[in-house]
C-alpha positions in Angstrom: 85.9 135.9 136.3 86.7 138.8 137.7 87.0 139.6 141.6 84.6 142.0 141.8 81.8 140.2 139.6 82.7 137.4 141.3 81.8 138.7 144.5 78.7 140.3 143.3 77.3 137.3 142.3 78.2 135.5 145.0 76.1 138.2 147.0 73.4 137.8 145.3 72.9 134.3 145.4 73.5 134.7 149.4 70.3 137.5 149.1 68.1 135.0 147.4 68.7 131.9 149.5 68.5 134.3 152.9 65.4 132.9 153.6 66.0 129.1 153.3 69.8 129.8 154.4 68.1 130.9 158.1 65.6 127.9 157.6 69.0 125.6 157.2 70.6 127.0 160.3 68.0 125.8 163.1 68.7 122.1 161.6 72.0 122.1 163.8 70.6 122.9 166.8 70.1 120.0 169.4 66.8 118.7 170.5 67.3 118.5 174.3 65.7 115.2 174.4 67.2 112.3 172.6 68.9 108.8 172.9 71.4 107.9 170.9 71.7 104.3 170.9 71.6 101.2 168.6 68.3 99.2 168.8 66.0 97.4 166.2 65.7 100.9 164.0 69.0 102.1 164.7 72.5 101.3 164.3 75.7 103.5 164.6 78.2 103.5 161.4 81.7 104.3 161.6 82.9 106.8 159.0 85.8 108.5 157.5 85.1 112.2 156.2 88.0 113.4 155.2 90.6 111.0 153.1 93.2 112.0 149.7 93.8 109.8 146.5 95.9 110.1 143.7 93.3 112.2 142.4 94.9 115.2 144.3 97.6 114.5 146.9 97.2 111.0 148.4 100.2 108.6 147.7 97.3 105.6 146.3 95.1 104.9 143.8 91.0 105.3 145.5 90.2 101.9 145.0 93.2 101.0 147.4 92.5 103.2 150.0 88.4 102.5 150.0 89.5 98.4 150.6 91.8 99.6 153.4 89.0 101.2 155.0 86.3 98.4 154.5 88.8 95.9 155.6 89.1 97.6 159.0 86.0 98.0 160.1 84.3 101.4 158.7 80.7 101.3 157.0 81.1 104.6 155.0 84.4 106.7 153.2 84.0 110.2 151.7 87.2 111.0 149.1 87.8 114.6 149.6 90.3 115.8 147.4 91.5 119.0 146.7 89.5 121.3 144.5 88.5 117.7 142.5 85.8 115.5 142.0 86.5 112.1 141.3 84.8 112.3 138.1 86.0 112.5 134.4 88.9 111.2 132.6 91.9 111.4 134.6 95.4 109.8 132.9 98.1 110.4 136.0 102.0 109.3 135.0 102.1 105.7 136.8 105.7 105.6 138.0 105.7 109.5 138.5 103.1 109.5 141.1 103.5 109.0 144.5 104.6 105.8 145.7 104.8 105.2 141.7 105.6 101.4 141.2 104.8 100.2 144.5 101.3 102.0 144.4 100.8 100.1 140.9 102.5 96.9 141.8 99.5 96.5 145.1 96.9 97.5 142.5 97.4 95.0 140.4 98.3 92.5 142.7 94.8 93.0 144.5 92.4 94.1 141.2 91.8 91.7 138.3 94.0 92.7 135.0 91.3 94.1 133.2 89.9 96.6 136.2 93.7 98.7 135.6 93.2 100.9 132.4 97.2 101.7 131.1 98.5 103.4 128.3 101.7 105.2 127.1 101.8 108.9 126.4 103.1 110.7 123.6 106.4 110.9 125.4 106.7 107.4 125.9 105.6 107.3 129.7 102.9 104.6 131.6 99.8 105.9 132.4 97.2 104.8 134.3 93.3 105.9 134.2 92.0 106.6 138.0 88.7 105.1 138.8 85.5 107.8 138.5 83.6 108.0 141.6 80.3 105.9 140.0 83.0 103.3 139.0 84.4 102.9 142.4 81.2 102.7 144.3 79.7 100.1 141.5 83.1 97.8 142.2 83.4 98.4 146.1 80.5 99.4 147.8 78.0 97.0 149.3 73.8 98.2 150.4 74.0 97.8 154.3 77.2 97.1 154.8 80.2 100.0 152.8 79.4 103.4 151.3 81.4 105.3 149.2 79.8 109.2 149.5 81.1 111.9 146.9 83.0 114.9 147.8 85.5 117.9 147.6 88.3 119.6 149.9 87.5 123.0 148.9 91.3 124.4 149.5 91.3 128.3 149.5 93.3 130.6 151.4 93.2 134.7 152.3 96.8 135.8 152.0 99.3 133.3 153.9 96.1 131.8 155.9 95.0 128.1 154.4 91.2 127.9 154.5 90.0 124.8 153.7 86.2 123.1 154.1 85.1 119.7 153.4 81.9 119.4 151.5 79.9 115.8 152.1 77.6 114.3 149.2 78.5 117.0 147.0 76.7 116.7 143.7 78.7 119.6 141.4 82.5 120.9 142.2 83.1 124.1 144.2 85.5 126.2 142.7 87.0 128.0 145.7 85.4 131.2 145.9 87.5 133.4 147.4 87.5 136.2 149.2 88.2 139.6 151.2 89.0 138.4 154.6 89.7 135.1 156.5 85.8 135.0 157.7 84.7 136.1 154.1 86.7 133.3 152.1 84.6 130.2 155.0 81.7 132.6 154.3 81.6 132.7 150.9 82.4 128.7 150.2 80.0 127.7 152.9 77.3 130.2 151.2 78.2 128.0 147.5 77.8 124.8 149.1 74.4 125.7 150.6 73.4 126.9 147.8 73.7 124.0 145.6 72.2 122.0 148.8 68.8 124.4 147.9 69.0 124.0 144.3 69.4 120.5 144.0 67.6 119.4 146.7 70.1 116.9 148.1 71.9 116.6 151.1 75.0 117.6 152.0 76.9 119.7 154.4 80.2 121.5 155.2 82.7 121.5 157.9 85.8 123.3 158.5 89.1 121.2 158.4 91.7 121.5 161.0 91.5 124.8 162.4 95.2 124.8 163.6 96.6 124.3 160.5 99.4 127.0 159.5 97.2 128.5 162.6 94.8 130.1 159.8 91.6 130.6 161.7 90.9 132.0 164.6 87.7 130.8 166.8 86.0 134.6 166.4 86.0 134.3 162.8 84.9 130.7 162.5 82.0 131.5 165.2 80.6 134.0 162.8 80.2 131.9 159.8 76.5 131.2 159.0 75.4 127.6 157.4 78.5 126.1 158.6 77.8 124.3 161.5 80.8 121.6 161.9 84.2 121.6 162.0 86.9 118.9 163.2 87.6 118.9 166.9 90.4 116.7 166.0 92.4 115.8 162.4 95.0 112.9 161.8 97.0 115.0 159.9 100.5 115.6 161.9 101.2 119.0 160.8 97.9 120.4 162.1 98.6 121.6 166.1 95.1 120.0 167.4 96.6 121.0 171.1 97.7 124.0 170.0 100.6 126.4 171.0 101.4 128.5 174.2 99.9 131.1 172.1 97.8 129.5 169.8 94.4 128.0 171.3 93.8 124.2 171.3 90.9 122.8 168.9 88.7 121.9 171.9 89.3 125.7 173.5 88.4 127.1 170.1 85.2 124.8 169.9 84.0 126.2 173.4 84.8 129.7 172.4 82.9 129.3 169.5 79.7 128.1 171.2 79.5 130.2 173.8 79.8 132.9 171.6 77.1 131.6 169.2 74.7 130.9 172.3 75.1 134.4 174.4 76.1 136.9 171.4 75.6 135.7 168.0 71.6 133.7 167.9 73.5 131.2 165.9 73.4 127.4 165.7 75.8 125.2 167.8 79.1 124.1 166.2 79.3 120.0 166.1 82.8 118.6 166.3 84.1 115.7 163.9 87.2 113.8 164.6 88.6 112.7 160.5 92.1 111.2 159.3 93.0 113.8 156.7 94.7 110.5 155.2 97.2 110.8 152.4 99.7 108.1 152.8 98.7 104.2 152.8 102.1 102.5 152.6 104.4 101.0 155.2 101.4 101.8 158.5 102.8 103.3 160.8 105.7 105.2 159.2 104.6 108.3 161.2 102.8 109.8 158.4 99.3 111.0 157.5 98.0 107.9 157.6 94.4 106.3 157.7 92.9 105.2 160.9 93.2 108.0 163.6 89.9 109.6 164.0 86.1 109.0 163.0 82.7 109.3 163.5 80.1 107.3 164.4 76.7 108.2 163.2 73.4 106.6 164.5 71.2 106.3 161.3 68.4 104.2 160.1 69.9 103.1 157.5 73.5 103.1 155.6 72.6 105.9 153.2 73.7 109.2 152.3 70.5 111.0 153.2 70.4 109.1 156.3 74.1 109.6 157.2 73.6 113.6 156.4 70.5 113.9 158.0 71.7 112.0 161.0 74.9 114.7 161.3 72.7 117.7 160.8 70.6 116.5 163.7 73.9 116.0 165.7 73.7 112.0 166.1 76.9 111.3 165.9 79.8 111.2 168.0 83.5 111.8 166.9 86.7 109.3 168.2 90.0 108.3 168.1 89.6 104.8 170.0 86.4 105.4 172.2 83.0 103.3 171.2 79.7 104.4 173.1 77.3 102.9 173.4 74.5 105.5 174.9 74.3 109.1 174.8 71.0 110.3 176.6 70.2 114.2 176.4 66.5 115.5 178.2 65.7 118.3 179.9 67.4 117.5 182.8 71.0 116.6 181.6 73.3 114.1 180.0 74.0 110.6 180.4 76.7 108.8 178.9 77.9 105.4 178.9 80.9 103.7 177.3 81.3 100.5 175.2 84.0 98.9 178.2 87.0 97.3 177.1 88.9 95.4 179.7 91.6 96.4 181.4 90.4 99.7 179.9 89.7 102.7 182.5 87.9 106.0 181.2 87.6 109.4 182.6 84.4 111.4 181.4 84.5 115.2 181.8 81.4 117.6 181.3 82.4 121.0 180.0 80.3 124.0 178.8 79.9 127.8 179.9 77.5 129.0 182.1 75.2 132.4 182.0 77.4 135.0 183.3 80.4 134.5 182.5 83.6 136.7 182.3 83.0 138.2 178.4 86.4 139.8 178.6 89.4 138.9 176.1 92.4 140.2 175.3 94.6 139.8 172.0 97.9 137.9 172.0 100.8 140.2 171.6 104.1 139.5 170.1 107.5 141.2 171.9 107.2 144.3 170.6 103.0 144.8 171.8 101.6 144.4 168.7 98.2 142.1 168.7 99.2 138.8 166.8 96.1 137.6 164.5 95.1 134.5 166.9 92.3 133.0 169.0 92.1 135.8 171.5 92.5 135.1 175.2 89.6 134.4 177.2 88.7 133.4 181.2 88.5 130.2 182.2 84.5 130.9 182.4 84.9 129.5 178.9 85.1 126.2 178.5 85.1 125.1 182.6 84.9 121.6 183.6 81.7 121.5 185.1 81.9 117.3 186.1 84.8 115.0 186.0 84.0 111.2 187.1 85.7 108.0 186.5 84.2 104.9 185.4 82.1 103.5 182.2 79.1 105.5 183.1 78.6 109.6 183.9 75.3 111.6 184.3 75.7 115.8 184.4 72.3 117.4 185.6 71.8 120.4 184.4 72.5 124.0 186.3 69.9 126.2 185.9 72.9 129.1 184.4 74.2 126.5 181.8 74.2 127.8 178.2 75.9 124.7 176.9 77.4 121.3 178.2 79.4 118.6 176.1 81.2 115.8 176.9 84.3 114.0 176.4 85.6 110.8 177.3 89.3 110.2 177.6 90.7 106.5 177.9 93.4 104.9 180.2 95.0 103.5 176.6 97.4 105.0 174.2 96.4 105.8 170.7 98.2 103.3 168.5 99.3 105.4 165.7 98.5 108.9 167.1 98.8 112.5 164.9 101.1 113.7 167.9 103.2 111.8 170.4 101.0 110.6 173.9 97.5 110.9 172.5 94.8 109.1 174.5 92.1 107.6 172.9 89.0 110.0 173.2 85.5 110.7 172.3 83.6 113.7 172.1 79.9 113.7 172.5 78.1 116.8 170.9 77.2 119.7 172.8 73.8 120.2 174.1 71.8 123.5 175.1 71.2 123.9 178.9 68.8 125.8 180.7 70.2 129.4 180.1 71.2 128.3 176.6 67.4 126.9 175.6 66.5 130.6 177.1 69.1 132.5 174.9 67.7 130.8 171.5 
């Protein structure tokens, strides 16, 4: 199709679903009065959203990598790989995919004989069928207790920039859509995703992956994007920069950037932050690759259900770790209480950051030697983003300043990250931001 048409229709899809798209927005922003904790209704589930396969780039077959993750403690998985629904029939050449015998040899090893579908090609090479996402769900799933939820890595790019955004309990494939700019490709792909949320009525949503990677988006851009309202605060991924650069902003500064700038200037929702593996390799754990079980999130849902976990996210029930549990996240009027899961001989640190009603607005671009603006995350004071509270121990409360626009918080512990994405990671938490006072008055 060409560009142009492309784009047209694109626009007027966006035209038509203006009205619910606005309606859709004011689901991510926070009630200021909510506890998050399990009880008799309640119960937080551990989750993956972001995992490859041999359907796209992952080095094992789906079935593999979904027992890995039931095995170790998580209640739901989404495959997300690229541009691909697991859906269809799909031959792959056995012994010329990744991790080829070895990847068959554990399959069969661990499935009955007649679960592995082979045949040989017309040139004489093994093939073996890959598991649909109905078939996996019907062999590995389990009501209550393991969910399999469908999905796509939507991998588009402006240029030499990689844009890339999940889409959770996706129903039909995204083709990426394209686009004129950085901001217009997210646009765009966020725009097709919410549309086939209003048409078919299901849930779903859509977060930006890894921000830092190839440094492709900057925090003004994403911060503009409407119906997007998550985007990961931390990937598993190793070639991703979640700290950043000495010129390129961290995740975490990007994520305060971006609300602050939603809150005081843009009338937009806040931006929730997910911690996901971006797992591709399942062999040989560790081997210092892009492997399963670095970050998650734990949603606090009814029930283990993909309307349940969706709606729960869009409400911003979650939390997002790499080693952290809690086990209470209170939000009212007043302020925030937090409280951690303790593990002994385990010491935490919980800081409260957010931005506070006038602020320094002023920024500056990040030149290279010879003065020309670099396209990054501009610079911005340290208004942005402050620490408003740091306190040690398994239990912090932050009460509310009356100039507060936003507050979050995030829990660091005193123990290494076992298989960390870079070298002397901590294990963390993140709680999701809340609106204060001057922020409730902004909206």
């Amino acid at each position: 199709m060409p560009r142009r048409l492309r784009h047209s229709i694109a626009a007027l899809s966006a035209a038509v679903l203006g009205g619910l798209l606005l309606l859709s927005e004011h689901r991510a922003d926070r009630t200021n009065c909510s506890v998050l904790a399990a009880g008799q209704t309640l119960r937080w589930y551990r989750g993956n959203i972001h995992t490859h396969s041999l359907w796209s780039d992952g080095d094992d077959y789906p079935e593999m990598i979904a027992l890995w993750y039931r095995e170790h403690g998580y209640e739901f998985l989404l495959f997300s790989d690229h541009n691909t629904l697991q859906e269809g029939q799909r031959w792959i050449d056995a012994l010329m995919a990744k991790k080829g015998e070895q990847a068959l040899a554990r399959l069969k090893a661990r499935f009955p004989e007649h679960w592995v579908e082979e045949r040989t090609s017309e040139t004489g090479r093994l093939e073996v069928r890959l598991k649909t996402h109905e078939e996996l769900a019907a062999e590995l799933a389990s009501p209550g207790k393991f969910l399999l939820l469908k999905g796509e890595e939507i991998s588009d790019h402006f240029r030499e920039c990689p844009v890339h955004l999940n889409a959770t309990n996706l129903r039909e494939l995204v083709p990426p859509m394209g686009g004129d700019s950085v901001y217009d490709v997210m646009q765009r792909n966020a725009d097709a995703i919410v549309a086939q949320r209003e048409r078919t009525g299901q849930a779903m949503i859509v977060h930006l992956n890894h921000p830092n990677f190839h440094f492709g988006i900057t925090a003004e851009e994403l911060a503009r994007v409407r119906g997007e309202n998550f985007f990961e605060v931390y990937n598993g991924h190793t070639q991703v920069d979640n700290d950043g650069d000495e010129v390129h902003a961290s995740a975490e500064r990007i994520w305060d950037i971006i609300l602050t700038q939603r809150i005081a200037r843009l009338r937009l929702p806040l931006m929730f932050g997910l911690a996901t593996d971006d797992s591709h390799d399942y062999h040989d754990i560790p081997s210092r690759g892009n492997e399963p079980g670095r970050g998650w999130i734990f949603v606090l849902a009814r029930e283990l259900s993909p309307d349940e976990i969706i709606r729960a996210l869009d409400r911003g029930d979650f939390y997002a770790s790499t080693g952290v549990r809690l086990s209470r996240i209170a939000t009212s009027e007043k302020g925030i209480d937090v409280a951690v899961e303790v593990e002994p001989g385990i010491d935490y640190t919980i800081d409260f950051i957010g931005t506070r009603r006038g602020y320094d607005p002023a920024s500056e671009p990040v030149k290279d030697r010879r003065g020309i603006p670099r396209r990054v995350t501009r610079r911005y004071s340290n208004d942005i983003g402050r620490v408003l509270k740091t306190q040690t121990g398994a239990r912090a409360m932050y009460r509310f300043d009356d100039d507060d626009l936003y507050v979050r918080a995030r829990v660091t512990s005193t123990r290494r990250h076992p298989n960390p994405s870079a070298p002397g990671e901590y294990e963390r938490a993140w709680c999701q931001p809340a609106l204060g006072p001057a922020g409730r008055a902004a909206q």
